[in-house]
N, C-alpha and C positions, 0 to 999 in steps of 0.2 A: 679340426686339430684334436686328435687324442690325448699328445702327452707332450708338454713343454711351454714355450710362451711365445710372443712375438714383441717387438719393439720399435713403435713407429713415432720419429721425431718432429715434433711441429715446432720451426724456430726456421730462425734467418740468419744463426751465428754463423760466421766463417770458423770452417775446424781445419786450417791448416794442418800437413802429414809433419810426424814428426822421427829424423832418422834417430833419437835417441829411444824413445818409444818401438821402433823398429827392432833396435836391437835389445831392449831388454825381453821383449817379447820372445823373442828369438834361443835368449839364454833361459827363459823357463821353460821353452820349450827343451831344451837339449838335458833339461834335469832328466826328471820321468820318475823322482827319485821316491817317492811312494810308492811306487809297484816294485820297485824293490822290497820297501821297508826301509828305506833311506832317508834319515833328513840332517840334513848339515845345512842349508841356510832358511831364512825368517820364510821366504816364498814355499818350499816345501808344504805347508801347508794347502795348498793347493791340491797336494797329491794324494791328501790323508784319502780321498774316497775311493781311491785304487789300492789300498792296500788291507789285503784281505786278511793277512795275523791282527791287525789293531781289531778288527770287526769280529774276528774269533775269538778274542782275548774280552771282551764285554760279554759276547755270548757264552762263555768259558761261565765266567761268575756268574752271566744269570741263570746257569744250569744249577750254580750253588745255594743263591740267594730267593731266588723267585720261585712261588709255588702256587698252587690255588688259594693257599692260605691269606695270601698276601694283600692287604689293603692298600697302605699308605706308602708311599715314595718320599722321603723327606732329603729334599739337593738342599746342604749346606754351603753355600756360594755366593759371591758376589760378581757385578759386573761381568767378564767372558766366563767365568766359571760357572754364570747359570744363565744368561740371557740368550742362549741358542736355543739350550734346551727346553726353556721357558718360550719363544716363539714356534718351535715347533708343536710343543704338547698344547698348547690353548690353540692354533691355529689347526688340530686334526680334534682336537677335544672340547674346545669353547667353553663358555664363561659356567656354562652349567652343567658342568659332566657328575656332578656328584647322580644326577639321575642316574648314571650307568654302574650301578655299583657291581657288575659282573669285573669293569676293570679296575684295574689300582689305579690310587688318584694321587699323582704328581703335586706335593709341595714345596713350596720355595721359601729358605730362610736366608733374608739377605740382610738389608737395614735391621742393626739392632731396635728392637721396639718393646716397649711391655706391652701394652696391648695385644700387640701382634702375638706374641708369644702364650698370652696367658690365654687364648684364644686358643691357640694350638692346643694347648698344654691341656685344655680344657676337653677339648676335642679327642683326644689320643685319652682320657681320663675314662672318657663315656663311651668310646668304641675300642679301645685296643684294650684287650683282654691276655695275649700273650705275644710271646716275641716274633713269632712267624707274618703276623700281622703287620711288620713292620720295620722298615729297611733304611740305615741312615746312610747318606752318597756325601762325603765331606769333601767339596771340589774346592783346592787350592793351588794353583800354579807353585807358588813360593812356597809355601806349606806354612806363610806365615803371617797372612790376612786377617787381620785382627779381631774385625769384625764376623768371622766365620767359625773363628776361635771360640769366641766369647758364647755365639748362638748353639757352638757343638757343646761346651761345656755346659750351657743352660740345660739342654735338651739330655745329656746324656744323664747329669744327675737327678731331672723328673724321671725319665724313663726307671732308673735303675733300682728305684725305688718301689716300683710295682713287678719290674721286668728284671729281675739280678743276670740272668742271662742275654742283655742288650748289648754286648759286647759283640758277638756271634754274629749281630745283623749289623754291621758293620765297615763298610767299605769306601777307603780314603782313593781320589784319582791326585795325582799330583804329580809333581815332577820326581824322578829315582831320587834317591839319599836326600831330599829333602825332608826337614826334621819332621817334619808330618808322613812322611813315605818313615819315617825311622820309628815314628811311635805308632803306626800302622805294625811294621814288623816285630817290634817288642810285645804288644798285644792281644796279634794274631790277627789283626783283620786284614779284609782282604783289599789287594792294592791294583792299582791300575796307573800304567806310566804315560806323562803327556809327552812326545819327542821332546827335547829338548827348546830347540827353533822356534817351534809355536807358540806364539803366542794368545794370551784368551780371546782376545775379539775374532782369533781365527782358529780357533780350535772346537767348531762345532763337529766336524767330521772325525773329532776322536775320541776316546774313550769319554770327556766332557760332557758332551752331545749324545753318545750312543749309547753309551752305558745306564743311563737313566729312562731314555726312551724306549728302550727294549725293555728295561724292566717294566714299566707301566704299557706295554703291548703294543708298541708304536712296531711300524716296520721298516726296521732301519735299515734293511738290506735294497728296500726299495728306493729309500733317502738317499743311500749311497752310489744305488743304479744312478738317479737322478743326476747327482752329483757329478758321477765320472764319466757322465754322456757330453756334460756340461764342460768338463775340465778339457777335453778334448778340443773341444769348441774353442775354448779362450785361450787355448796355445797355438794358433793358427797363424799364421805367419800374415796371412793375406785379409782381404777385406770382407770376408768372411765371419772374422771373427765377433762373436757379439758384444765383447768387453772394450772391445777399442775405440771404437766411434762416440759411448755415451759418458767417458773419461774424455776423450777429446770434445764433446758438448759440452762438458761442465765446466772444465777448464777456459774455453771460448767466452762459457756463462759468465762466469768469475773473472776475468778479463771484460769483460761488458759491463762491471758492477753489478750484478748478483752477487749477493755477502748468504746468502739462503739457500739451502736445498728442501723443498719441500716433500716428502712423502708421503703420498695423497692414497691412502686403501681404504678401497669403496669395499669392505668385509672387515665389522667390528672384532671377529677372530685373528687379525691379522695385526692387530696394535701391539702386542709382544713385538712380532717381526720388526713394527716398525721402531723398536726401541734399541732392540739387536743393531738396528740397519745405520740410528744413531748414535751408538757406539762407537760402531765401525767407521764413521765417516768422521765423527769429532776427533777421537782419540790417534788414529790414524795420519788426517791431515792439516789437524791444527795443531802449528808449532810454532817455536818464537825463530828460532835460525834454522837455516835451511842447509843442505846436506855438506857447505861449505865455509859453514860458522857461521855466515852473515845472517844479523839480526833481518828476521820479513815480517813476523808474525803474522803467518801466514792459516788459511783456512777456510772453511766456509760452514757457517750453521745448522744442524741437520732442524728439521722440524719433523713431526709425525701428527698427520691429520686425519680422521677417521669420515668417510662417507657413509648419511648422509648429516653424521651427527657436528661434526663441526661447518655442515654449511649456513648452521644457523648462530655460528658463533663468531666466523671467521672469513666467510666468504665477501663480507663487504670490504673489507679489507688486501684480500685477494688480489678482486676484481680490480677495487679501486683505490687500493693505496700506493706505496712508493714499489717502484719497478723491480726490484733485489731480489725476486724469488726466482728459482727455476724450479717447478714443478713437475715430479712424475705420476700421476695418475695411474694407480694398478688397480685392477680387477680380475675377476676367476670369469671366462665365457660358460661354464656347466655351475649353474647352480640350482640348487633348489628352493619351490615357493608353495607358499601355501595361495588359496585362494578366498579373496574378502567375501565374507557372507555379501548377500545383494539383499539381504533384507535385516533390521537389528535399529538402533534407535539414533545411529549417525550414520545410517546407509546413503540418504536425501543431502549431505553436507560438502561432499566433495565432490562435481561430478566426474563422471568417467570413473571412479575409483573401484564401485561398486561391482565383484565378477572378475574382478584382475586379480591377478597372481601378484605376490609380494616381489620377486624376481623382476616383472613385468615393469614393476613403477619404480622399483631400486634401477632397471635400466634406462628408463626413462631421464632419472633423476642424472644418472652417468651421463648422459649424449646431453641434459643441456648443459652439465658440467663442462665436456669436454666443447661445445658449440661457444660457452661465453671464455674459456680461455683463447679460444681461435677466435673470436671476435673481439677482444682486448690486445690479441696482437700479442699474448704473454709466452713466455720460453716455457715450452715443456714438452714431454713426452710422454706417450702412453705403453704402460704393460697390460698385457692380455694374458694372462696364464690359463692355459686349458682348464684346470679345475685347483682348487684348494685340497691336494695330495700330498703325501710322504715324496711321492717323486716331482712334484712343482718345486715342493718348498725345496728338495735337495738343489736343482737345477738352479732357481732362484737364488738361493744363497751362496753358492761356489762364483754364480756370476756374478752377484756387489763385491765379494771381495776380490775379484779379480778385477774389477771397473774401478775399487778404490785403490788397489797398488798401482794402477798404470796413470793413475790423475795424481798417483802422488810421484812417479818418477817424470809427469809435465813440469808438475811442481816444484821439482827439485826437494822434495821435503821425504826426510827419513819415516815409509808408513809402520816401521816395527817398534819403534818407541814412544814413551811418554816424561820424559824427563823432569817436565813442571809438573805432573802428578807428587811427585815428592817434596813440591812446594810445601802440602799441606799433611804429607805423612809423617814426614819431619819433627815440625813443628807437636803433631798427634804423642809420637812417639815420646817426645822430651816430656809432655805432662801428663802423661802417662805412669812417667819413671819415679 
């Protein structure tokens, strides 16, 4: 297998067909409205990786903004506004890319924090010397996240204080005429539009997602191949399709009592994804009423668990606690390993360990992973992605959100809003004032 993944279910649920499922399937496929450059409704999103002005339109600015000069990538963003883009650059870049200081290094300010900040602040003190070194990406939907607010204004008056010309390195994504797109254009920085329809937890394939990862050298052209290989795929009418059947597994799961979705990546680079993946699945399909008013309170819990670091945390419980998970198990078949010296002063301690490749025993560790969920009898599925690439992650990520729109139309629950989010913005906003 070159390029892509595969998806093979271990469980006993019944997945009844469903003809309502049938035909929504049916009406996204009959959009296609990204390769237009088309979007008028919330699914649209889907299309963003066939459309080739959105992709020009990042590339456009990074012919403005991005030079050799350039260091730091600072995404001011919360939630969809930076969690794509954050799973993709740690899962091609890992926990320790500052070795690579050929590339620029993607930071993320999200949670207001002082620490956090004085950190930064400290950092940008001792290496940025002038304004080319340094590029601020202010992702707001609304234009009016408060917390993004609050961190651009932190940020913009340390900068401007050594840097008067920080203005220049500058560039807001948001929605058109939003008041953040308005003080974008009064200032002169540069702007980038999210369609309308889209929403954050789905807008990695747009200006959100691309515009940051091209600047820091990611290749989104190949994310976006990935993507619209994929998009093709889960518009399929037939049983073909790869989005249909593991929305009709979960569904089944959650009918069976399963209240948990577990995502299980055996690749500590992939824990962003899997933070992305729980956005997408809480925010999406936990709701109080469902697309007919009636109160369900409806949903099921994303978890994200790392291999083989939480199976020393977590696996007793797995194994052998209450039944309510259903588990996916992803891993990359191409990876790379080093090999354990066979002589050093804990060579004698483990046998067999001695001469193996790190690859070798992280696979090991996977098959009896996957042996003792099959011998528990437990619901789950395995992903196998060819490798941890620009074009896995794209393919990977067009298909969860197309697996979580279709479990939310089983569902009956609206997957494009969040209504009880403003339980606590609300509230935020009043003492605030």
């Amino acid at each position: 297998m070159k390029e892509g993944f595969t998806y093979t279910p271990h469980h006993d649920l019944v997945t009844p067909s469903s003809p309502a499922l049938d035909a929504y399937i049916g009406e996204i496929a009959a959009m296609k409205e990204g390769a237009a450059g088309k979007y008028s409704v919330h699914e649209s999103s889907l299309f963003l990786p066939l459309d080739e002005k959105i992709l020009a339109e990042a590339e456009s600015q990074g012919e403005k903004y991005v030079s050799a000069q350039l260091r730091y990538i600072v995404v001011i963003g919360i939630g969809g506004s930076n969690l794509g883009a954050k799973a993709v650059y740690d899962a091609l870049r890992g926990t320790y890319d500052p070795a690579r200081p050929q590339k620029p290094k993607l930071v993320f300010l999200d949670t207001l924090s002082h620490d956090t900040f004085r950190a930064l602040d400290e950092l940008f003190e001792a290496r940025v010397e002038h304004s080319e070194q340094v590029l601020i990406n202010i992702v707001s939907k609304s234009g009016t996240t408060a917390e993004s607010v609050a961190n651009f204004a932190l940020l913009y008056r340390s900068l401007a204080k050594r840097l008067p010309d920080i203005a220049s390195r500058i560039v807001a994504t948001t929605d058109r005429d939003s008041l953040l797109w308005k003080a974008g254009e009064k200032h002169g920085w540069g702007l980038l539009a999210i369609p309308l329809p889209v929403g954050g937890r789905f807008s990695v394939f747009s200006a959100v997602g691309l515009f940051p990862l091209l600047a820091a050298g990611i290749d989104v052209r190949e994310f976006c191949r990935g993507a619209a290989e994929m998009c093709r795929a889960i518009t399929s009418p037939d049983e073909t399709n790869p989005a249909r059947r593991p929305a009709e597994e979960l569904f089944a799961a959650m009918r069976s009592g399963c209240s948990m979705v577990n995502l299980f990546y055996f690749h500590p680079e992939l824990e962003s994804l899997g933070k992305w993946e729980r956005q997408l699945i809480a925010e999406s399909l936990g709701k109080e009423k469902d697309v007919t008013g009636k109160t369900v309170h409806a949903g099921i819990t994303p978890l994200v668990s790392i291999g083989s670091t939480d199976l020393h945390s977590m696996a007793q419980l797995y194994f052998g606690g209450p039944r309510d998970k259903f588990t996916l198990l992803i891993r990359a078949s191409e990876t790379k390993g080093d090999r354990i010296p066979e002589e050093g002063p804990l060579s004698d301690i483990v046998p067999g360990l001695a001469g193996k490749e790190t690859s070798a025993v992280m696979d090991a560790i996977y098959r009896g992973v996957s042996a003792a969920y099959k011998a528990h009898a437990l619901p789950h599925g395995e992903v196998l992605l060819s490798t941890v690439s620009s074009h896995a992650l794209g393919q990977y990520m067009e298909w969860r959100m197309a697996t979580v729109m279709y479990l939310a139309k089983l569902m009956k629950v609206n997957a494009f809003d969040q209504p009880n989010v403003e339980d606590y913005k609300s509230v935020t906003k009043k003492l605030l004032q």
